[in-house]
N, C-alpha and C positions, 0 to 999 in steps of 0.2 A: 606437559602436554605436547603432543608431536605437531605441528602447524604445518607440516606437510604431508601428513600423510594422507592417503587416494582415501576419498567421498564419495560414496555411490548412495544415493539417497532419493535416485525418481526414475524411474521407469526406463525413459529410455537409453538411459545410459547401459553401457555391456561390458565397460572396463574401464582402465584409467587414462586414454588420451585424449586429447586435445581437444576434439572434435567426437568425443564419444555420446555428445546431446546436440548433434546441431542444429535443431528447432528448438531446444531450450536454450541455443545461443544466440541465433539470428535472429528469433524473436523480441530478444531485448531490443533491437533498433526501434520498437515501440514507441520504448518509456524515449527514448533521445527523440523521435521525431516529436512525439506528445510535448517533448522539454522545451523545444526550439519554436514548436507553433505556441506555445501557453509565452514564451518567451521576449516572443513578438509581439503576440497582444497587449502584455503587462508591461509594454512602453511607458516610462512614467510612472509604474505602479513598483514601488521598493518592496514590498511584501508580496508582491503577486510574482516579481523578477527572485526573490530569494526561494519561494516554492514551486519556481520553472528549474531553478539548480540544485534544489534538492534531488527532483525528478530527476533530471539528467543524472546525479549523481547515481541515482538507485538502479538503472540503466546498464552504467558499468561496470559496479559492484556485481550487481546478477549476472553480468557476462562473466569476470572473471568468474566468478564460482558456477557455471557451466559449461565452464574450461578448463579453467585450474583444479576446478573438483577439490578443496584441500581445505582444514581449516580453518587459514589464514583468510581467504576468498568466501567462506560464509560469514565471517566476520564485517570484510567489506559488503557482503550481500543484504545482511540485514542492518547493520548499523542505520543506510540510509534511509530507510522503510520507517526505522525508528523515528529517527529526527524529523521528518516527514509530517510523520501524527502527529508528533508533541506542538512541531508549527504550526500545525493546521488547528490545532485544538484551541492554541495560543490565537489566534487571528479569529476564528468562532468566536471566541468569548468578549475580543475587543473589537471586532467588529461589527458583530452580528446580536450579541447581547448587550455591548457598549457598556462594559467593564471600564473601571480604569486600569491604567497597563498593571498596578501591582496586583490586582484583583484577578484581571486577566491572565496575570503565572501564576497566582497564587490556585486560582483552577485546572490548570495548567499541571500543577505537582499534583494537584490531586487526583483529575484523570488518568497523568501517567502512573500515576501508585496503585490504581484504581484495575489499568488495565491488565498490568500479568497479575493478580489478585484473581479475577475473574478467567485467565487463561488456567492458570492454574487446578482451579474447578473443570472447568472444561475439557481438562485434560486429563480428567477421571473418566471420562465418557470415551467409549470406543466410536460413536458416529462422529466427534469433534474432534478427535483427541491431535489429528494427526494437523491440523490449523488451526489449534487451540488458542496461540497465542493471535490472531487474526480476529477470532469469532467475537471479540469484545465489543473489536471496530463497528461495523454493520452497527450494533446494538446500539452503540453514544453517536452513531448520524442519526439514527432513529430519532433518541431521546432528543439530541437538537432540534430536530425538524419540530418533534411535537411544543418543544416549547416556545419556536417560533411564529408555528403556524397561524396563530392571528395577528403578528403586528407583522411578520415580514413574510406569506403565506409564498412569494415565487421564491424564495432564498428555502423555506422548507421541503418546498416541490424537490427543490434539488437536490438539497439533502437525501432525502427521502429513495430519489433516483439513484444516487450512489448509494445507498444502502441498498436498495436492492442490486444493483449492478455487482456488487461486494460480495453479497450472498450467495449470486452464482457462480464469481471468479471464486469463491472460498470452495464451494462444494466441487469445482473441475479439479480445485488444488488435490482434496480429499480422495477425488477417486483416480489418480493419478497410479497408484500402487492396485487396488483392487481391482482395476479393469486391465493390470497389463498383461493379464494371461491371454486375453483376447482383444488386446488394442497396446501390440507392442512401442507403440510411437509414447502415450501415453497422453495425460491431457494437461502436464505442467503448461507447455507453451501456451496453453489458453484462458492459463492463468496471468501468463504478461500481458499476453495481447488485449482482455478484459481489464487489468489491471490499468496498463498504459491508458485506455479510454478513460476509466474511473478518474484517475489520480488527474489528469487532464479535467476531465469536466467537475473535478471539485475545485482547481483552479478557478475555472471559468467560472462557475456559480458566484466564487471570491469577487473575483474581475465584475460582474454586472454587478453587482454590489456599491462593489466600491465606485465605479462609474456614473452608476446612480445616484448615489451617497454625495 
């Protein structure tokens, strides 16, 4: 596989430099502002301080790859999206279900085996196919929220809240290509800038929690 070779993959790109997405690049100062405020709150919180630097991290990934456009930079782009979920899913289960920690991974492998299972399907459909591996998310905040909703009903609010906030940042990802015959900017960027709030207030949901806790 060639790790460098030119990525065109969203709208508003128009060739291979630098600066060929720069609202899919500035935009990422999102996820790093979202990183450094969730950062500051999670003073004292080791789990709420490692999913502010996840954040940060997915921040920069996304910037190189709507810059570098190249394989190696989707690589850094999605890995930290990845690891992101798996913590967050990890800390749902032990803190919010009150798991013990081995119970807590051992859910953990599950939902992450769970979710490209499910992308997968999804990616049989032409209205999903193109955020397929994405669409699963939304769905397991859902299923948390519901199975929270009587013993910890504002932790499921929230949930619930990112899962819809998700739904929309998923559908702007979606029509990012469809609409660029007539909205050549495209609507990637407003997939971070929704993204960055999400990923942020799933922090924060963590944080009263645990403050509360």
């Amino acid at each position: 596989m060639d790790w460098t070779r030119a990525v065109d993959g969203y709208c508003e790109r128009l060739g291979p430099a630098y600066w060929a997405e720069p609202l899919n690049a500035v935009t990422n100062l999102a996820f790093l502002a979202a990183a450094l405020l969730m950062w500051h709150r999670c003073a004292g919180l080791v789990s709420g301080r490692v999913l502010a630097a996840i954040l940060f991290a997915i921040g920069i990934g996304s910037w190189l790859f709507h810059t570098h456009a190249q394989p190696w930079a989707g690589v850094a782009d999605v890995a930290p999206i990845g690891i992101f979920i798996i913590a967050y899913i990890f800390v749902v289960n032990r803190d919010f279900l009150r798991l013990p920690g081995w119970q807590a991974g051992l859910g953990t492998v599950f939902s992450a085996t769970l979710i490209p299972l499910l992308a997968y399907q999804f990616g049989k459909y032409e209205l999903t196919a193109a955020s397929a591996g994405y669409v699963p998310v939304p769905i397991l905040l859902f299923g948390y929220g519901w199975a929270l909703r009587q013993r910890l009903p504002v932790v499921a609010r929230g949930l619930w809240i990112g899962a819809g906030l998700l739904v929309v940042s998923i559908t702007l990802r979606s029509l990012d290509q469809p609409l660029c015959g007539v909205w050549p900017l495209g609507t990637h960027f407003l997939w971070h800038l929704l993204n960055a709030a999400l990923l942020g207030w799933l922090i924060e949901v963590w944080r009263r929690h645990a403050v509360a806790a």
